[in-house]
N, C-alpha and C positions, 0 to 999 in steps of 0.2 A: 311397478311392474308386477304383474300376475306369478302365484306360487309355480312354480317347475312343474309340478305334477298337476294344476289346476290347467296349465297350459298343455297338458298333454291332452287334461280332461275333454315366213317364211319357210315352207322347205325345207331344203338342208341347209340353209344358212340361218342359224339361229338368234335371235333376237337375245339382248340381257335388259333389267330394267332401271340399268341405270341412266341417270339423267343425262345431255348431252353437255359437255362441257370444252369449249374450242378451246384450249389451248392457251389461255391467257389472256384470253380476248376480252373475258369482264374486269379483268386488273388492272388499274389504273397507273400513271409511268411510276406514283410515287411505291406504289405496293412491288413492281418488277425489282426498281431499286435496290427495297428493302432484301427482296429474297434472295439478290442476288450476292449480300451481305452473309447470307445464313452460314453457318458454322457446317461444312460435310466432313463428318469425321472419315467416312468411305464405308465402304457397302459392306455391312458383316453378314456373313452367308451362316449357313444351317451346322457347317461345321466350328464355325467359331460362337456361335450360343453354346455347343455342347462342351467346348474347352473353358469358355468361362464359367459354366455350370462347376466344372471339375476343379477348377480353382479354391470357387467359392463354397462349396461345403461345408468346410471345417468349418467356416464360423458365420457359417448360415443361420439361421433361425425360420426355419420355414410356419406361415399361418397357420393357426387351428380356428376353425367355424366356434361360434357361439354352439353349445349345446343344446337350445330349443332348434336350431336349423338342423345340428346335427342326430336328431332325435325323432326328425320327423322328415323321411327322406325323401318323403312322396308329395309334401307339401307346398307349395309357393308363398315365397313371403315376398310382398310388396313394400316398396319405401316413396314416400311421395315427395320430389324435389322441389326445391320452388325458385326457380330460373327465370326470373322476368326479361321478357327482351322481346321487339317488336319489328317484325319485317319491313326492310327498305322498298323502294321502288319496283327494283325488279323482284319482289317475291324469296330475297334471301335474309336470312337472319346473322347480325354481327358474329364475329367469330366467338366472343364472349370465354375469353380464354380465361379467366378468372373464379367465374362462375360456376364453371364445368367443370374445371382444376377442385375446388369448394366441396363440389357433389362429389368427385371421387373419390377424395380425403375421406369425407364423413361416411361413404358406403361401405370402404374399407375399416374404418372404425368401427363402426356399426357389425360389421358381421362376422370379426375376426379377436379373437381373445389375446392377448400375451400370450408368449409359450419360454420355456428356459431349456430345451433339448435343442443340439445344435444336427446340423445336416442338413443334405437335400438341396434342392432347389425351385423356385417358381416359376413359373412358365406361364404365360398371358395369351391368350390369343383373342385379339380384338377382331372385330369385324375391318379389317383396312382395305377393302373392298376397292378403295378408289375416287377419283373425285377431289383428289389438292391437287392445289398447282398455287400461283404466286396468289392470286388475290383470298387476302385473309379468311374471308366471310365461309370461305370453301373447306374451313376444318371443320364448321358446323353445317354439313352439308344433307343429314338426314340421312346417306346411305351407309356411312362409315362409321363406327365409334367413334367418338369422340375424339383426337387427341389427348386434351386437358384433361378428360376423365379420368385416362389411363394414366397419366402425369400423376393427377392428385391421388389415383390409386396407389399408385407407387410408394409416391410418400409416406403414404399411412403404413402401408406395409412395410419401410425402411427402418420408420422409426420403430415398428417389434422388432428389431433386429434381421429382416429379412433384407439381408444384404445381397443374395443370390438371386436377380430376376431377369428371367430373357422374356422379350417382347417378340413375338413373331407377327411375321407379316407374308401375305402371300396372296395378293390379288391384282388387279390390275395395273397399281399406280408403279410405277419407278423408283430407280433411283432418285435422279433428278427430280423429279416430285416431291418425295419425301424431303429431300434437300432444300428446296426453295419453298415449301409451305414451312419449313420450322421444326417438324416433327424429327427427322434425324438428331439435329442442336437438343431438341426438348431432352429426351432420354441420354442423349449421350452426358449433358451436363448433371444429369441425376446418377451417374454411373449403370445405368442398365440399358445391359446386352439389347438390341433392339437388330434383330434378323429378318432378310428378305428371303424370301424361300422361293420366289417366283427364277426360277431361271429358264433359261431359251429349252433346253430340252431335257427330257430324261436321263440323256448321254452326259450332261454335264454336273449330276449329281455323283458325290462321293459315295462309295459303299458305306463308309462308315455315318454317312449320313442321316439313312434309313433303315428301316423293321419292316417284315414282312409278317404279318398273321396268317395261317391257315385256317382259312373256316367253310370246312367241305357244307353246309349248311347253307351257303351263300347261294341267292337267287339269282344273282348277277356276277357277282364276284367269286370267288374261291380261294383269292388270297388278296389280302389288303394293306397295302404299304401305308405306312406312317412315316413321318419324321422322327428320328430316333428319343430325340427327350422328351416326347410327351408321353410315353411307352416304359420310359424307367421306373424301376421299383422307387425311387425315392423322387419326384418329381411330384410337386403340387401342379396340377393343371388345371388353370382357371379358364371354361370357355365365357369368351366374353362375346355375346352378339348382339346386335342392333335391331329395333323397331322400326323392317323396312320389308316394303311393298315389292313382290317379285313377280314376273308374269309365268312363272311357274311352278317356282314353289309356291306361291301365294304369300305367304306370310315367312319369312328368311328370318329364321331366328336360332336358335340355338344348333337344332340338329344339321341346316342347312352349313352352317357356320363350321362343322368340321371339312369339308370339301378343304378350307385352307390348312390342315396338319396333314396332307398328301405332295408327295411330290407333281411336279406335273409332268404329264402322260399318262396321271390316272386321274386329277384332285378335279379335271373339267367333267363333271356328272350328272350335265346337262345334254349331249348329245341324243340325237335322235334314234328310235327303234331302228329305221332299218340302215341307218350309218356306223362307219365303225366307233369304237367304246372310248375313243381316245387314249391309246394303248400306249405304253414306254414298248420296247423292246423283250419285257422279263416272259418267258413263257408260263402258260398254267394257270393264268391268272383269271380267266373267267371262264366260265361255266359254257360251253358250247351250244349248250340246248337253251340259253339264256331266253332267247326271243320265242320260243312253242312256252315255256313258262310264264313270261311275261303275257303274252295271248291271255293263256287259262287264266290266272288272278284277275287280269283285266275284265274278262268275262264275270267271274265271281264276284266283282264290286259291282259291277254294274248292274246285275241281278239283286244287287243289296241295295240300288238305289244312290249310287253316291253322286252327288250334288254336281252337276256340270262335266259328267263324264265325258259325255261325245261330244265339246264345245266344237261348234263349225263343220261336224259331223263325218269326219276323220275315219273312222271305227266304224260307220256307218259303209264307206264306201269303199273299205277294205274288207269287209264279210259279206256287202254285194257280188263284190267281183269273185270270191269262191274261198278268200281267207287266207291261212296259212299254207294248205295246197298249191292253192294260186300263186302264193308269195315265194314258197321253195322251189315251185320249176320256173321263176322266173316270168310266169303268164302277166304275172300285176305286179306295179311299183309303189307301195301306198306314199301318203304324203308322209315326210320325216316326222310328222308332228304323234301321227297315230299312237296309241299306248303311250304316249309322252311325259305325261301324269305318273301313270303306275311305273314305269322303267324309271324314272326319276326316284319315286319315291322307295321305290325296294332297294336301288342301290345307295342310297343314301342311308338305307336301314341296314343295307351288307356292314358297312363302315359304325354305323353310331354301335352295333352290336358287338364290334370291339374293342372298344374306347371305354373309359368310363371318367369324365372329368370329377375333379375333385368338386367343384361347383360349377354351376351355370347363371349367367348373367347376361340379361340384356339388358343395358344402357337406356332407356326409352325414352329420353329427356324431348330433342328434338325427333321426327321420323319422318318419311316421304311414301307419297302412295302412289301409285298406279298413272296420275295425274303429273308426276312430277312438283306436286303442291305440300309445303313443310306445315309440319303441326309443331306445337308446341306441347307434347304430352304429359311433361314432367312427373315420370316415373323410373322407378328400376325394380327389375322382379328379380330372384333368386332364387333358384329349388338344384337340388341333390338329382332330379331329375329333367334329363331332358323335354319327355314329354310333357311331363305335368308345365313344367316351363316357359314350353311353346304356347300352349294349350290356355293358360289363362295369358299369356302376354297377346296373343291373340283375339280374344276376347275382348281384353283395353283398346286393342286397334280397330275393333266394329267388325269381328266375324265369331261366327260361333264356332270352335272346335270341333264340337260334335261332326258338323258337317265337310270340317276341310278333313283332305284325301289321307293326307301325310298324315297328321295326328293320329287317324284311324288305321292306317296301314299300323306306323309305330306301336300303336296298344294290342292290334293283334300280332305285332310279331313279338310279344312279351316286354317292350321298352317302357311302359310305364302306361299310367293313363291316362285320358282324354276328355272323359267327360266331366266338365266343370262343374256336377251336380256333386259329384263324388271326389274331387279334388279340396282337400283342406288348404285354405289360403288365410292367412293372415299380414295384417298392415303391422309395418314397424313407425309408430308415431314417438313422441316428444313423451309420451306414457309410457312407452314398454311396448310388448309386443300384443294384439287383440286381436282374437277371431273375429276374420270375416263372418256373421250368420247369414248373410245373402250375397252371394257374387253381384246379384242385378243389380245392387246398387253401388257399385264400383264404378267410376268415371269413365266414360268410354270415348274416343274416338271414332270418325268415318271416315277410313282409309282403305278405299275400293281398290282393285287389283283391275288391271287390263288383260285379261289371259290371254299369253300369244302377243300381245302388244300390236291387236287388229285394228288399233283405233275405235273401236266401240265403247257406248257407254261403264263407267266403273261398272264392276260385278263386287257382290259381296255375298259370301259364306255362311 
């Protein structure tokens, strides 16, 4: 390994992109059987992650980063996994619990030192997006983390002493889901906290559950709810996100990935410009002139040129009709879709601007594009920073940074940077750790996005 210092040297009905998955209908009777076996410990909510947190302190041992990560916080370090496995029939790949359990062991060895200070707690948030159900093959589904990853991460981290870890989860799949693919039994038999935060309304969350930020700054937002332990002074927060194709984020990776540490009635920040913000009850909470703001930036990108701004020409047919004039007395209804992009992407920048994970990872082993078609990418990226993150994990999946929306929004609103010419990337091999000298020749993927999910050919960035 290289010296320390050498190393420094529709509408309103909105589309998602995930895959279509009925119900159990590719699981065969023996795979129902099984799930139906699976271990449900019962559904631990937001406020029993923050009581086992408090349990476990005293004789926590929370992670420390290797010092080359930790020293270079602008960086992306890449790990390259080697996951062999070959798609069935229908175009899915075995569950391969084994393997993935294997790769998350060694990630978390790999990037995390012993420590002998006890305290704190960990805290995971995987992309659990959605997508298990009984048949096996669906925990390697390309839209969700891993299970097994997060499993073998575990371990690695148990065995430093990292006794204290909650698992959050908070996207579409269930209870029952969780239950009958495995994933509930996985964690609970490892003893870690593993919480659903998705609940029916904003009314059903505890006070003590959530943090509120104030950030008069916010383009969208003005205060921004968290879930309470990602927010604590002593909590390690690991965002963990996945190498998956969105039709509007485009590339759903790290920063997207926080929308799951909100409760819901704020964490869906997908919703369209002229529909409401999907609101809990709390007032104050967004900026009132939100939509005359969102207008002006949209106009200022689009004058910059940004890559597929007026896809389907949206933007076009709401500055015909007379614009924001038109739209405040009610003259024009534009399509929900207009400014879509940029609302999307500022308020996911209201949020990433007040978080700061302790690291960032996206999983990239298997991933799913635009197509509903899995790759086998066998990677995992790492950086201190979100965008930089994004931004070359991006890249591996066959689009340029430079040109997607969000990366650029991100770097001009001070979160990091984007362009992969000026991003220090380094490979973690069987050698130690090695600068990348040229990004271009990094392994890449072509994993096209459907924007809007119009059924038209892949687009790429």
């Amino acid at each position: 390994m290289p010296n320390r210092r050498e190393f420094l040297s529709t509408g309103a009905v909105f589309l998602t992109a995930l895959p279509v998955f009925h119900d159990n209908a590719s699981a065969n009777p023996s795979m129902r059987e099984k799930a139906k076996e699976r271990l449900d410990p019962g559904m631990k909510r937001v406020r029993d992650g923050l009581e086992y947190a408090r349990q476990h302190k005293k004789s926590n041992r929370s992670p420390v980063l290797r010092e080359e990560i930790l020293d270079n916080p602008g960086a992306v370090f890449i790990l390259q996994t080697d996951i062999s496995s070959v798609k069935d029939e229908d175009g899915k790949f075995p569950p391969e619990y084994e393997q993935f359990m294997r790769a998350g062991y060694d990630t978390a060895r790999i990037m995390f030192r012993p420590v002998t200070e006890r305290g704190g707690v960990t805290c995971i948030k995987p992309n659990f997006v959605g997508g298990f159900d009984a048949d096996e093959r669906n925990v390697n589904n390309g839209i969700s983390t891993h299970p097994s990853f997060v499993a073998g991460f575990c371990d690695a981290l148990k065995e430093m002493g990292n006794t204290g870890i909650v698992v959050g989860a908070n996207g579409a799949a269930t209870h029952d889901r969780f239950v009958e693919s495995g994933i509930c039994e996985m964690f609970h038999l490892r003893d870690v906290c593993f919480t659903e935060g998705k609940y029916k309304s904003w009314a059903d969350y505890d006070r003590s559950e959530v943090i509120w930020v104030d950030y008069p700054d916010g383009v969208v937002m003005k205060r921004v709810p968290f879930f309470r332990l990602v927010k604590e002074k002593d909590t390690t927060f690991i965002n963990m996100a996945k190498d998956r194709i969105h039709n509007l984020g485009i590339t759903t990776l790290t920063i997207k990935n926080l929308q799951g540490i909100m409760p819901v009635g704020y964490m869906h920040i997908c919703g369209g410009w002229p529909s409401n913000l999907n609101r809990g009850t709390v007032k104050n909470v967004f900026n009132p002139e939100y939509q005359k703001e969102i207008e002006r930036l949209y106009v200022k990108h689009a004058r910059m040129n940004f890559k597929h701004w007026d896809e389907y020409g949206y933007a076009r047919a709401y500055f015909d009709a007379g614009g924001w004039d038109a739209y405040r007395k009610g003259a024009f209804e534009p399509d929900a879709r207009v400014f879509w992009f940029e609302q999307w992407a500022q308020r996911i920048m209201d949020v990433a601007s007040n978080i700061t994970p302790y690291i960032n990872i996206v999983e990239g082993i298997v991933g799913i594009d635009g197509a509903n078609f899995l790759y086998l990418n066998n990677f995992v990226t790492m950086s201190c920073s979100m965008a930089a993150c994004d931004s070359v994990t991006s890249w591996l999946m066959g689009h340029d940074p430079r040109e997607l929306y969000y990366t650029r929004i991100a770097s001009e609103r001070g979160l990091g940077e984007y362009d992969i010419e000026k991003i220090p990337i380094f490979e973690i091999t069987g050698r130690g750790i090695e600068r990348v000298r040229d990004y271009r020749t990094l392994p890449r993927a072509r994993m096209g996005v459907n924007i809007y999910n119009q059924g038209k050919e892949l687009t790429f960035f």
